[in-house]
C-alpha positions as CSV (number, residue, x, y, z in Angstrom):
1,X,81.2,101.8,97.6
2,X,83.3,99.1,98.9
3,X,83.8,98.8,102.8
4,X,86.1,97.6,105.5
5,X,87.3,97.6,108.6
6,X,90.4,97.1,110.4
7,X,90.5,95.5,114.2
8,X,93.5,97.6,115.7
9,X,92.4,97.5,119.5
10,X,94.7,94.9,120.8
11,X,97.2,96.0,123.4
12,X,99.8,93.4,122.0
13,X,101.1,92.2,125.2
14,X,103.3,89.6,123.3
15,X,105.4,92.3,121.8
16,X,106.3,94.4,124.6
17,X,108.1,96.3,125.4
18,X,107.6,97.6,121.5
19,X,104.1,98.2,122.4
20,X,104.5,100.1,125.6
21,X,104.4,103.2,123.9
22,X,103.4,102.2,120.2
23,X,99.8,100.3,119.2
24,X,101.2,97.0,117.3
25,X,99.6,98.0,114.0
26,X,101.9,101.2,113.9
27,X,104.7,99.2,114.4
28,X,107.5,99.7,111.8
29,X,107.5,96.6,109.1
30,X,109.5,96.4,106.0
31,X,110.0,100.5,105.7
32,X,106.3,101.5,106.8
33,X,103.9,101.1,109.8
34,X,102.5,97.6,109.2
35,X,98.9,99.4,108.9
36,X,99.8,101.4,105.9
37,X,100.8,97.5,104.4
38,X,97.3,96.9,105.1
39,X,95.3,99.9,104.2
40,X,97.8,99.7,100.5
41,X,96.5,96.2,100.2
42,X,92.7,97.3,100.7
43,X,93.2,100.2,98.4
44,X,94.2,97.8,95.6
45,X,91.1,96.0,96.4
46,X,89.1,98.8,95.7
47,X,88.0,100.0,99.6
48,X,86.4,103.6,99.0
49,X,85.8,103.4,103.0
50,X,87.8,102.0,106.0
51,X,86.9,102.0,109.7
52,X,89.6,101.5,112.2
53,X,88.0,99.6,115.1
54,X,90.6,101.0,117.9
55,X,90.8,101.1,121.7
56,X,94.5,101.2,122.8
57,X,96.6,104.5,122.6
58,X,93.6,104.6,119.6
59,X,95.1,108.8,119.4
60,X,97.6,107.7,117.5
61,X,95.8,105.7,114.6
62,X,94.9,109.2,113.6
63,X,98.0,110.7,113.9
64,X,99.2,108.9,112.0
65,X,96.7,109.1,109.1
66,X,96.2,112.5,109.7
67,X,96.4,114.7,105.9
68,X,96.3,110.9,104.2
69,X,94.6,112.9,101.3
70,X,94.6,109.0,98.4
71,X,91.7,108.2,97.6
72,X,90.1,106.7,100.7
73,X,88.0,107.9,103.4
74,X,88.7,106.9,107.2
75,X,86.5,106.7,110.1
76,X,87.6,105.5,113.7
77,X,85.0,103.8,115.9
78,X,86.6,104.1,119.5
79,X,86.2,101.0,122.1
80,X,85.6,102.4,125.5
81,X,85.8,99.2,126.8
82,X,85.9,95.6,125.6
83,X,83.9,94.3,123.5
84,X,85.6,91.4,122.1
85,X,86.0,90.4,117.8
86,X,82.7,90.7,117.6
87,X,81.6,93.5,119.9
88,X,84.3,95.3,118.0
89,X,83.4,94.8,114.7
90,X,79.5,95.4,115.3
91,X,80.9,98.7,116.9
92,X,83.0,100.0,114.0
93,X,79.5,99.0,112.3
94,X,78.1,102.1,113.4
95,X,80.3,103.6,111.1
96,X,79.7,102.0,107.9
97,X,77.7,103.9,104.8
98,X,76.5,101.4,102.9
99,X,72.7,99.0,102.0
100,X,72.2,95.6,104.4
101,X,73.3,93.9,101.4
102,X,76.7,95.4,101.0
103,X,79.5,93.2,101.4
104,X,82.1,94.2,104.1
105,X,85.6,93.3,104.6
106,X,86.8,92.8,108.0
107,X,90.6,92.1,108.6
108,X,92.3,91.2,111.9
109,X,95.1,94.1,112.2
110,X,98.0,91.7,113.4
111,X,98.0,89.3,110.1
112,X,100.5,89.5,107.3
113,X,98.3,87.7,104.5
114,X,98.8,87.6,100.6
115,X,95.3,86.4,100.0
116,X,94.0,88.2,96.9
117,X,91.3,90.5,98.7
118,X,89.1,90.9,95.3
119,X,89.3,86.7,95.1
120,X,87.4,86.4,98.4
121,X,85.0,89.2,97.7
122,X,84.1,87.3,94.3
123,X,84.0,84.2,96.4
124,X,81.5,85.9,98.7
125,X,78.9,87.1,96.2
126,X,79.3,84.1,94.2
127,X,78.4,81.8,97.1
128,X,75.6,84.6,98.7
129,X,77.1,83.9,101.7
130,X,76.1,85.8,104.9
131,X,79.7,85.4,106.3
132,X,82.7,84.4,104.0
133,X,86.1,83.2,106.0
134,X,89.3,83.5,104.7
135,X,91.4,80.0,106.0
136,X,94.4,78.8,105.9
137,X,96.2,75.4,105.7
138,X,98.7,74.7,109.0
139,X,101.1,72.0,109.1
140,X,100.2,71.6,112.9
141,X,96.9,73.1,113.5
142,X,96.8,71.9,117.3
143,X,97.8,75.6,117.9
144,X,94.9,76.3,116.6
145,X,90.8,76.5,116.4
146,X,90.1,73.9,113.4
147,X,87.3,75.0,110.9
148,X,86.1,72.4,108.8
149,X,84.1,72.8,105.6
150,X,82.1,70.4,103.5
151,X,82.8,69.9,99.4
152,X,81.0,73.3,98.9
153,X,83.3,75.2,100.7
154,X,80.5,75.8,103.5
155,X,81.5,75.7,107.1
156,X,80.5,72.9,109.6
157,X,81.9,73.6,112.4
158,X,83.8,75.7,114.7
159,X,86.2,73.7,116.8
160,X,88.3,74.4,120.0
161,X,92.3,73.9,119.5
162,X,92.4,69.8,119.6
163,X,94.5,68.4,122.5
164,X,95.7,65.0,120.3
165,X,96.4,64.6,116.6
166,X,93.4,62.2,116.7
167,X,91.3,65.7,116.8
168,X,92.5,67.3,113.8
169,X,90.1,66.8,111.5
170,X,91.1,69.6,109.3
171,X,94.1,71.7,109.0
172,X,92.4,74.7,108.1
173,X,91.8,77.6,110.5
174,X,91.0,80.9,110.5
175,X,92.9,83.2,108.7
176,X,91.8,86.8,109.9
177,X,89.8,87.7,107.3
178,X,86.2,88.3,107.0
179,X,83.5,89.3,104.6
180,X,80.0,89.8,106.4
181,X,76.9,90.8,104.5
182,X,76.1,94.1,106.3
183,X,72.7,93.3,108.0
184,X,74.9,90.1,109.8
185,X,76.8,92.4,110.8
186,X,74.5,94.6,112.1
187,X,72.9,91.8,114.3
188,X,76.0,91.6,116.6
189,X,75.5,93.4,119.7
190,X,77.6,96.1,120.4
191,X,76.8,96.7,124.2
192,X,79.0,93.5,125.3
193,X,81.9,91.7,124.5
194,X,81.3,88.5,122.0
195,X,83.4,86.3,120.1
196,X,83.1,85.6,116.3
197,X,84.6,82.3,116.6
198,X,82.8,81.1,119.7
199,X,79.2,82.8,119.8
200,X,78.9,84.6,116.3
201,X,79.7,82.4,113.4
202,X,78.6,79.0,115.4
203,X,75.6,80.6,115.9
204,X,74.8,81.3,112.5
205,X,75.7,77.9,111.1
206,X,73.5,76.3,113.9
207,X,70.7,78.8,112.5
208,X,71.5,77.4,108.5
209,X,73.0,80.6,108.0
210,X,75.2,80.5,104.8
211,X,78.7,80.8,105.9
212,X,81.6,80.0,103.5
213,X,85.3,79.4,104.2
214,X,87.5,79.9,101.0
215,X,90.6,78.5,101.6
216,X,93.8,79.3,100.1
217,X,97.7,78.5,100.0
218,X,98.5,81.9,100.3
219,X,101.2,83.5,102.7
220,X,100.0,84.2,105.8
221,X,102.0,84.9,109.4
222,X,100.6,86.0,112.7
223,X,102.7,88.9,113.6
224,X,101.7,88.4,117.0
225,X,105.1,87.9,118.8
226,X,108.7,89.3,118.6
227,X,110.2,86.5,116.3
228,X,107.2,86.3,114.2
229,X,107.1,90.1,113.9
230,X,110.9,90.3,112.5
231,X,110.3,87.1,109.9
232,X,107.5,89.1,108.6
233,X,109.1,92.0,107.9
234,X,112.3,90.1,106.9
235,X,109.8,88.6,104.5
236,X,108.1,91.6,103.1
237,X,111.7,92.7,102.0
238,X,112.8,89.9,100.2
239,X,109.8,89.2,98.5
240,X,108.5,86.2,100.2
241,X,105.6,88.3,101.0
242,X,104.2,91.2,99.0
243,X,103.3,94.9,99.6
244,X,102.2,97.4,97.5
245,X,104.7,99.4,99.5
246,X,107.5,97.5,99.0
247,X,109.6,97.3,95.7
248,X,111.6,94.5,94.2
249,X,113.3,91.8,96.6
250,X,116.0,92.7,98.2
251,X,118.4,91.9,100.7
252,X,117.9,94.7,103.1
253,X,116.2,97.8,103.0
254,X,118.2,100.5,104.2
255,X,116.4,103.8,104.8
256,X,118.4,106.6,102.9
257,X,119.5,108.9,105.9
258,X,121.1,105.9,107.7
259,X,125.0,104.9,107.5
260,X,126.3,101.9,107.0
261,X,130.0,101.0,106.7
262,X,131.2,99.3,103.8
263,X,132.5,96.2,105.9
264,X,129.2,95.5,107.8
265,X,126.8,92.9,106.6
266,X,122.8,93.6,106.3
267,X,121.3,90.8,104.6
268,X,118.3,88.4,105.5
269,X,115.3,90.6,104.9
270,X,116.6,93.5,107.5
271,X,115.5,96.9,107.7
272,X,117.4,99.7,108.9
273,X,116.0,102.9,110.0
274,X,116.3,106.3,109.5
275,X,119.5,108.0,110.6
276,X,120.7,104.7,112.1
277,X,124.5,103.8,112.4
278,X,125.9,100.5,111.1
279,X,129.5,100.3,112.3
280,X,132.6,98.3,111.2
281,X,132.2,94.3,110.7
282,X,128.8,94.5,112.1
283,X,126.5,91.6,110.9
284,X,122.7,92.4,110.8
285,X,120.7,89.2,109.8
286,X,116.9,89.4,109.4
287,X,116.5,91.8,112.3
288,X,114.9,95.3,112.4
289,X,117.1,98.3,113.3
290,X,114.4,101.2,114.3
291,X,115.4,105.2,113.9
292,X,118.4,106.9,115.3
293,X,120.1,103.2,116.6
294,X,123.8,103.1,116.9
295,X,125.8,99.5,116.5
296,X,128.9,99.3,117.3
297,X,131.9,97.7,115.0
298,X,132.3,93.9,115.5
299,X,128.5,93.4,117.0
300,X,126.6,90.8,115.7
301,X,122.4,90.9,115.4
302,X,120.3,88.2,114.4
303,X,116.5,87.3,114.0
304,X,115.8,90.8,116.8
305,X,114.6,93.9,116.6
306,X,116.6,97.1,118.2
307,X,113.8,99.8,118.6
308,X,114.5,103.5,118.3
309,X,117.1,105.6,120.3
310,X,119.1,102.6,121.4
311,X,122.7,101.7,120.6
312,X,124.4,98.6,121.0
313,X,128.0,98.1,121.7
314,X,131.0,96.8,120.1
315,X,131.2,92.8,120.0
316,X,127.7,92.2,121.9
317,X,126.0,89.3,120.1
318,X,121.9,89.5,119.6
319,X,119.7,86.5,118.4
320,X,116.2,86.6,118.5
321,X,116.3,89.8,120.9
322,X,114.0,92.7,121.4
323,X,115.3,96.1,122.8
324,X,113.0,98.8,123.6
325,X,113.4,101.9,123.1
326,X,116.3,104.4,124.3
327,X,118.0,101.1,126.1
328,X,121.7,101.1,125.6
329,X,123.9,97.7,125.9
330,X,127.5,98.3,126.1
331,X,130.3,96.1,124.3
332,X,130.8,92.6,124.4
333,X,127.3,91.3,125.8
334,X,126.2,88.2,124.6
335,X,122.3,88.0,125.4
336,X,120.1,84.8,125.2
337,X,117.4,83.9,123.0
338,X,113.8,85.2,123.5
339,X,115.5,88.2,126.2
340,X,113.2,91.2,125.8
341,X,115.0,94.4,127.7
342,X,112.7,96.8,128.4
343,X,112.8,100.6,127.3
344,X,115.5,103.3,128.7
345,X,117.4,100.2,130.3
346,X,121.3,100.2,130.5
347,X,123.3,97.2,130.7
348,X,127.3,97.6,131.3
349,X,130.1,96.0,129.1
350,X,130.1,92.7,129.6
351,X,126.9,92.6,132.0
352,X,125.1,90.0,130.1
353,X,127.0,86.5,128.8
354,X,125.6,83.2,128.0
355,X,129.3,82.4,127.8
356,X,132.1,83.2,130.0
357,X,134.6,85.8,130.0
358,X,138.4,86.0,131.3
359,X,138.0,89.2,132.4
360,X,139.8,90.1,135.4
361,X,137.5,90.2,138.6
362,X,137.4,93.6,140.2
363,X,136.8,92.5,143.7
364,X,139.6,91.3,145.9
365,X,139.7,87.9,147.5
């Protein structure tokens, strides 16, 4: 029986106020909760058994698996308190079924990867690895922790992000996925928090251990804040990305209870939800429009996501935007780049321009 597990327990600070109320895995992307992505790509790879390592609003993960009935059993291995990657993993361990030889897949629950699952299990066995890391190549890894590897593909090192260029001495970092041999695993502890990257996997390469990185070209995007969240998705839809869930590329993907009129414009990868309104002349580019949104004719929405219950006004102009939920902007804002309005919040006609307005003033002098 093939394992895995899924880390889920972030509170996803960068993304609020989307993840006030809403775990960032559950997060609508590209049509469907970016976990179900996930658990369809797993599936594919032929995981019989996944454990969802969860600790924030970690109710939900089971509501919203709840009658799953496919072929896949689920477990959900509760953090009570921190624990860290590793303390994480080690506790969703408890969970696991199968011998100390098993191979286990581990994913991060915030990363939007094409890596071909059944490649780096294959990789894994091949190698008899203890630990086998997905990485990826950056074009500036100074973001980054750097993990170089020798010809063999076995790791050397484990590297803090490098202050100059002088200390990138690979572009490849770590990718978010993970294939332990179960009794590694099983040697974590699970009473404290620990790091993979800074106590775990150093640790075993300073003990000879055998761990691989198998590096690949494949897509892969951190979904962890608002404008990498939306290019994502956008991605997912027009095919730059795949998804078992997802069909052919398109344009848009435009939920079939929603209205849009004839003269608006969805295009760039966007998703409109259900029962959402697209008015007259509105222009949607690459932006996510949750469930039951109204936009108003003439508005303009670009690279920003518009959660559910909110309505935005005629002529107001978004770019790279977030709106929580049940928020309502009235006609003719203009709101800057990286603004984040938080849930239920109101904002009058013309209460927000990066430009001016000749509006009258309604004060006297």
């Amino acid at each position: 029986m093939q394992e895995a597990i899924i880390l889920v327990g972030g509170k996803g600070t960068r993304l609020r106020p989307l993840t006030n109320h809403t775990p960032k895995p559950l997060l609508g992307v590209a049509g469907s909760s970016f976990i179900r992505h996930q658990v369809a790509k797993l599936m594919d790879a032929g995981v019989e058994h996944l454990v969802f390592a969860t600790s924030y609003l970690a109710g939900l993960f089971e509501e919203e698996f709840r009658g799953f009935s496919r072929d896949l059993d689920i477990s959900y291995a509760v953090e009570e308190v921190p624990l860290g990657t590793g303390g994480a993993i080690r506790n969703a361990g408890r969970l696991l079924r199968g011998p100390a030889d098993a191979p286990v897949l581990v994913l991060n629950g915030d990363i939007l990867s094409g890596v071909d699952l059944r490649g780096v299990l294959a990789y894994h066995e091949a190698n008899a690895a203890d630990v086998t890391l997905h990485l990826t190549r950056v074009a500036d890894p100074r973001a980054f922790g750097l993990v170089p590897t020798d010809g063999s593909g076995r790791v050397l090192s484990f590297l803090e992000k490098p202050k100059t260029q002088e200390e990138c001495v690979t572009d490849q970092i770590n990718a978010g996925c993970y294939v332990f041999r179960r009794s590694v695993l099983d040697a974590i502890p699970g009473d404290r928090e620990v790091s993979v990257e800074q106590e775990t996997f150093p640790r075993l390469v300073a003990d000879g251990g055998r761990v691989f990185g198998h590096t690949t070209g494949d897509y892969w995007r951190d979904l962890g804040t608002p404008l990498a969240f939306v290019q994502g998705s956008a991605d997912l839809v027009t095919g730059r990305a795949t998804s078992p869930l997802v069909g052919p590329p398109a344009e848009a993907l435009v939920h079939p209870t929603a209205t849009v009129h004839p003269s608006a414009r969805v295009t760039g990868g966007s998703t409109v939800g259900p029962y959402a309104v697209v008015g007259p002349r509105v222009v949607v580019d690459r932006s996510i429009i949750g469930a039951h949104v109204t936009v108003g004719e003439g508005a303009r929405i670009h690279e920003s996501v518009v959660d559910h219950d909110s309505s935005i006004g005629n002529e107001s102009f978004l770019r790279e935007v977030v709106v929580g939920c049940h928020a309502h902007v009235g006609a003719e804002n203009e709101l800057p780049a990286q603004l984040r309005l938080s849930c239920g919040i109101r904002i009058p006609s013309q209460g927000v321009r990066v430009s001016g307005t000749a509006a009258a003033c309604l004060t006297a002098h």
